[in-house]
Residue, then its C-alpha position, 0 to 999 in steps of 0.5 A: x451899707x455894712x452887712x450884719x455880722x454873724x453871731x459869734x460864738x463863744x471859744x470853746x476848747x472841749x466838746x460841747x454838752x446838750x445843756x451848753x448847746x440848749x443854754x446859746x441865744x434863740x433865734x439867731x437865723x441859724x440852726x444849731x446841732x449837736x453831733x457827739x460833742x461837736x457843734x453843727x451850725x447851718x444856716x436858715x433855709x432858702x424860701x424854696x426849702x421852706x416852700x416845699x417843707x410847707x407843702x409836705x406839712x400840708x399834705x400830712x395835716x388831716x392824716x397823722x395818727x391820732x395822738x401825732x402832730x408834725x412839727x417844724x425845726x424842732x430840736x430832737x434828742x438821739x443821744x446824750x450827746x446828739x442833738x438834730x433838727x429835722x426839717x419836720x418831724x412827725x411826733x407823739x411828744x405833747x406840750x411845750x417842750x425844749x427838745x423832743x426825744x426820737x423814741x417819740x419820732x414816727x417820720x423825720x423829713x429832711x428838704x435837702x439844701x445846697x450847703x448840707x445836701x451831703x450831711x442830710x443824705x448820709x450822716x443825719x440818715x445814720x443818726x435817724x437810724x441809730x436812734x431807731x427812727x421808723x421812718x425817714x423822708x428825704x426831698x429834693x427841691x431843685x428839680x421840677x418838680x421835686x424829687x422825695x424817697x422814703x425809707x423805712x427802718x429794717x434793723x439797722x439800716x434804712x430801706x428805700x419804700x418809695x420813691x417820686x420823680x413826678x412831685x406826688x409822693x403816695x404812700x402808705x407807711x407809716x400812714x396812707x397819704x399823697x405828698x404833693x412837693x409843689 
């Protein structure tokens, strides 16, 4: 049985623009960013990422602000020329929408996976705070139980405000919640 070839993409001899990256196929198993003109491309998540993802999506569901919604994999304008899916995202955009901006983005979450653990721990961390991000929740899914730090925007630069080793995440910025990581 032949394995299924992986999408290709077009030659691409420049950097890339929003509406080029907006412009390729959905729904290809991938996830597709844009980073200052370059184009990021990760593949799907493991069922553990995704298990742990829902959990957290379930513990923020009766407790988001009015007006809010958290949303999965969705695509998040930084910049003209960076383009980030978080994992979740805790937004004020409504409607059906293309790409949300991060001047509406309360909590950007990132489930850390073994291909972009680095990129997720320090770059998209750095893009959060550059688009002035309030907060950012980064998990880990490997250890049992899982292990989650949030940080907080403070001028430029995330600052740690809580952190879980025991798989209860309890905090009360941006909102008061128990996350439990599963």
């Amino acid at each position: 049985m032949a394995m299924p070839e992986a999408p290709a993409f077009p030659h691409h001899p420049r950097e890339w623009t929003l509406e080029e990256v907006l412009a390729l196929p959905e729904d290809n198993g991938q996830r597709i960013e844009l980073i200052d003109g370059a184009l990021v491309v990760s593949p799907a998540p493991t069922s553990r990422h995704q298990e742990v993802l829902q959990n957290v999506q379930f513990s923020l569901r009766d407790v988001i602000p009015p007006g809010h919604r958290s949303l999965p994999g969705i695509n998040i304008l930084l910049a003209p020329r960076r383009l980030l899916i978080p994992d979740l995202t805790v937004t004020a955009e409504q409607g059906n929408f293309l790409y949300g901006t991060s001047d509406n983005v309360l909590l950007a979450v990132e489930v850390l996976s073994p291909l972009t653990g680095a990129y997720d721990k320090a770059l998209k961390r750095q893009l959060y705070a550059e688009a002035a991000i309030g907060y950012f929740l980064l998990i880990d899914p490997v250890p049992e139980p899982p292990t989650a730090t949030l940080f907080e925007l403070d001028g430029e630069e995330y600052t740690e405000i809580a952190h879980s080793e025991d798989g209860l995440l309890r905090i009360e910025l941006p909102f008061p919640v128990e996350i439990d990581l599963g």
